[in-house]
N, C-alpha and C positions, 0 to 999 in steps of 0.2 A: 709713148712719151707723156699723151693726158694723164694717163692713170697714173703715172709716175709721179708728175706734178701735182694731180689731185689727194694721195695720198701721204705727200708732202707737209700738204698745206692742212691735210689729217691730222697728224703727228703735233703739227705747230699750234693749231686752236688748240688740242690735248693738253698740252704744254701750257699752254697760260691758262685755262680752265684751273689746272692743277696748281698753279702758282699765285693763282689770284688766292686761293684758300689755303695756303701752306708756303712758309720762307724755309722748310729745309728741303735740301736733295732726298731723294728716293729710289733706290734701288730693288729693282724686283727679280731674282738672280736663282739658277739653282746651281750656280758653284760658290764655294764658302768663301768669307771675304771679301765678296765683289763692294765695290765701293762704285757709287756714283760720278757721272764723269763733271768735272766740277762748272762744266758749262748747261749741266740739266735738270731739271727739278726733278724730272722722272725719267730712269733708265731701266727698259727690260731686257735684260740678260738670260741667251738661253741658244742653243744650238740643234735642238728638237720640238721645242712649243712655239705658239705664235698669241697675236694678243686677240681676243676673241669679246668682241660688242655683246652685250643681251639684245636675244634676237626676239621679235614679236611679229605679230599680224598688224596687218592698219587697224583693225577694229582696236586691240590693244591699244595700240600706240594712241590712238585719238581719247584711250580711256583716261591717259595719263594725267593728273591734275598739275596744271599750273608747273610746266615745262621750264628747265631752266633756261636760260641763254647760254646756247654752244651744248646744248643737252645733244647724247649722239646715238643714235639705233641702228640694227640690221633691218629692215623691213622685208619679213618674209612673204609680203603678200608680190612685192613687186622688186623682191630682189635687188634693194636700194641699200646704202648706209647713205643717212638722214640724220640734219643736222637742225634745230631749233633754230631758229633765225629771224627776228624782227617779227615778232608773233605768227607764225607760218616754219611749217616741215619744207626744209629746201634739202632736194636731190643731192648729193654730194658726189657719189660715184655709186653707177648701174650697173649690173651686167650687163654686155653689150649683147642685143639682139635677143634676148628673153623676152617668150611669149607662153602665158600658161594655155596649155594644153586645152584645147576647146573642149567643152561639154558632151557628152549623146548621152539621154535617156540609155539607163542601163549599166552606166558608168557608177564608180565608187566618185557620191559626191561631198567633198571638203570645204567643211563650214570654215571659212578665211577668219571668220572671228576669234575661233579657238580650235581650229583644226580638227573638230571632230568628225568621223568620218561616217557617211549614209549610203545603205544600199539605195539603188532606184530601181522603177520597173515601169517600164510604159504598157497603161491595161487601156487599150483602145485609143486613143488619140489624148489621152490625159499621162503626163510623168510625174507621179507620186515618189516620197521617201517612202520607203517600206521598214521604215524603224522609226518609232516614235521619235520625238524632239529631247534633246540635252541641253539646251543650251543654257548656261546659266548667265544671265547679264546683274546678276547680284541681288535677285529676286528669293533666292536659297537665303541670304542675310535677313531677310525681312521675318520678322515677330509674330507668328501667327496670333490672331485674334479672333475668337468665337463667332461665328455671325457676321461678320466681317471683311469685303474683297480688301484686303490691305496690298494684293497685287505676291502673296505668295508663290512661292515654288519650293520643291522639295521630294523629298521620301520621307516616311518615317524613322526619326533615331538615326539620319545620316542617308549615304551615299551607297550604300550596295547592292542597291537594287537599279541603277542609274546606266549602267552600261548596256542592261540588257532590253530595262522595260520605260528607260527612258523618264524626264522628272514629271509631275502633277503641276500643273499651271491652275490658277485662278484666271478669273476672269480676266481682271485687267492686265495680269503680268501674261496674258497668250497675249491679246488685243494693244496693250500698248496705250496709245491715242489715236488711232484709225479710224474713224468711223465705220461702225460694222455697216450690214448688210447684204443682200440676197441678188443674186439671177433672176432673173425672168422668165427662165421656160428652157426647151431642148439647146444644147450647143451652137452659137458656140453664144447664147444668152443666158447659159446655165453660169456662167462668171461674172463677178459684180464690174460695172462700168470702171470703179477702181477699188482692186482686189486688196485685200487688209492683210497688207505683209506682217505685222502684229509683228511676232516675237522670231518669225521664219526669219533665214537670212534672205539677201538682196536676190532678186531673181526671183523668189518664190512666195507665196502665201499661204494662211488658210483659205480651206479650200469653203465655197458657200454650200448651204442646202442643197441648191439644185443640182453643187457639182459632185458631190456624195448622191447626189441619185444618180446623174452620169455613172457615177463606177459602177451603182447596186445594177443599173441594168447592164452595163457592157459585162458585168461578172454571170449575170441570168443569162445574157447573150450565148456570151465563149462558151456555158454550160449547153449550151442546146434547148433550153427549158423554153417551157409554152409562157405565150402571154407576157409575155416580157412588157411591154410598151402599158400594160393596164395594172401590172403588180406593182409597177414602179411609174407614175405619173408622176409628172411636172407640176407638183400643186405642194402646198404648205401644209398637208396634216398630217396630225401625228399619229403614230403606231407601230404597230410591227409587222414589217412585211417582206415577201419573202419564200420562198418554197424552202432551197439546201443553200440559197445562197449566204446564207448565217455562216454555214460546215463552210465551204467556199473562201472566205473571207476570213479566216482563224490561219492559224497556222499552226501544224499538226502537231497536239499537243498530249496530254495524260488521258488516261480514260475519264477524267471529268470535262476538261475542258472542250475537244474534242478528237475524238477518236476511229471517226468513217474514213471510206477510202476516199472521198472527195474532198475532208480535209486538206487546207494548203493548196487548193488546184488554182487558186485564183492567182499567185502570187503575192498578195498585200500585207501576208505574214500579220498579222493580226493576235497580240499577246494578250493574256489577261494581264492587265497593267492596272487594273483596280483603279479607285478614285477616292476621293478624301469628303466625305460630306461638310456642313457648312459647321457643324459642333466640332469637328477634328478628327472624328472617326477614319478611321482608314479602312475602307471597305474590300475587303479582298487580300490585307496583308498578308494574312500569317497563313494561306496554302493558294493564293497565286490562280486561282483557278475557276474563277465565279463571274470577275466580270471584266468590261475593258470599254472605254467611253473618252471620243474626241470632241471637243470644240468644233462649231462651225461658226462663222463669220457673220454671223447672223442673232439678234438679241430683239428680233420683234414676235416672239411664240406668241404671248401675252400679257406683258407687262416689262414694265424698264428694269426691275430684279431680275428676268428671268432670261436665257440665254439659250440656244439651238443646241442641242447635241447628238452624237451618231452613238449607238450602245450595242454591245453585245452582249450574252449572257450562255450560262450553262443550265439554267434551269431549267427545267423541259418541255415546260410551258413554251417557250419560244426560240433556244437553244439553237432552232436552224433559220432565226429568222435574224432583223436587224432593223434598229430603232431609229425612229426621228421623235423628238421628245424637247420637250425645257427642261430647264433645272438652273437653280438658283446661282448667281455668277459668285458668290464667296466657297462654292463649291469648291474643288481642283483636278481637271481631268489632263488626258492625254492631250498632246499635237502631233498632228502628223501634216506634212508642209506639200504643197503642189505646186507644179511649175508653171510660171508666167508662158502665155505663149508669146 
């Protein structure tokens, strides 16, 4: 009987919403001739359709600028129709007893923003995306400018490279207004006091320096490889380090990229997703197979321009190894997001 009444009382806001903007009747019919019934501004006629709300996520729905009064939504995030009300989203009718499915590392997880969907994979006590970041919060709109963090994202010449290898962030459009920053040393001080959810969704961050060395060794680890705790210390220099755990950390790709049988073993799946230098250049576009570089949380390598980042490469100079490095924040690289514990 609530819902009875509550969708009632639906129908009726509808009804003056619609009458406040229009003095004639309206009919919406798919048999010929239907005429509106003379007591309604708005009649939907139909004995196989039904009337159907535009549905969204909460992030959507909070995107909305400057909401009507009596404005009405499906909210997919919590299975609500929502109604504008006295500057505030008020509940109109739920589903009753809906609970989204709890989380576990290893799960397909769904960005509530825009529903896009990420593998996960828990490599030792840390749950990683193991596909780069999509998320577009309107960052792809923005103008690139030479030399420039204007807070870009993007591909080169559009979107089709976006499903697979995920967009190129600048500095500020990964970071946000967070204050970056670093760990301290082994787990669980390898995560910043407060981790820089940047551009991740809620729950998750980028991940800091120290915790990109967490993975490099727990990936030496799982391998069996000598000297683990010395090839990968808890310290801020940069270089390239590493035995196969470079091969390890890819995921199994062309005879360039790579092509051992230890490729892929880590799980992290690891694409050459190229990056965009600070002139525009897109490095890596046009065969996909040269390099791949994330964002860390982190912007004190050497100077306030300059910004942490993790690199791979196929070059053979280093090819089996993996970089901790600066590089300039109008740059645009990869994200890849980590779980809050």
């Amino acid at each position: 009987m609530k819902t009875l009444q509550r969708l009632t009382i639906f129908l009726l806001v509808l009804v003056y919403s619609l009458s406040s903007n229009s003095q004639q009747r309206i009919v919406i019919s798919d048999k010929d001739d239907q005429q509106a019934h003379p007591s309604a501004v708005l009649e939907l006629v139909s004995e196989d359709k039904g009337f159907l709300l535009s549905r969204m996520t909460e992030w959507r729905r909070d995107a909305i600028a400057d909401p009507a009064e009596s404005l009405m939504i499906f909210n997919t995030t919590n299975k609500c129709i929502e109604i504008w009300l006295d500057d505030d989203w008020q509940e109109f009718w739920c589903l009753e007893g809906y609970e989204p499915e709890p989380f576990s590392c290893g799960d397909t997880f769904t960005d509530p923003r825009d529903d896009n969907q990420y593998k996960t994979k828990l490599i030792g006590d840390q749950c990683w995306f193991i596909e780069n970041l999509r998320f577009d919060n309107g960052c792809t709109n923005i103008t690139w400018e030479e030399s420039n963090d204007v807070g870009w994202c993007g591909w080169n010449e559009g979107s089709e490279y976006t499903d697979v290898y995920g967009l190129l962030y600048q500095w500020s459009a990964a970071i946000g207004g967070d204050e970056p920053c670093n760990g301290t040393g082994a787990p669980p001080n390898d995560i910043c006091n407060t981790p820089v959810q940047g551009i991740c969704p809620d729950g998750w961050h980028i991940p800091s320096p120290y915790e990109w060395i967490t993975l490099k060794k727990q990936i030496c680890i799982n391998a069996g490889n000598d000297n683990c705790e010395t090839v990968f210390p808890y310290n801020e220099d940069t270089g390239w380090r590493g035995t196969d755990e470079g091969f390890r950390i890819k995921t199994e790709g062309n005879s360039t990229w790579c092509s051992y049988d230890v490729c892929g073993t880590s799980g992290f799946n690891a694409l050459a997703s190229g990056y965009r230098n600070p002139l525009g250049d897109f490095l890596n576009y046009d065969n996909l197979n040269l390099y791949s570089q994330w964002w860390t949380s982190y912007d004190g390598v050497s100077n306030e321009n300059i910004a942490g980042k993790i690199g791979l490469t196929s070059y053979y100079w280093f090819y089996n190894q993996i970089e901790y490095s600066g590089i300039l924040k109008n740059s645009s690289l990869s994200v890849r997001c980590i779980k809050n514990l």
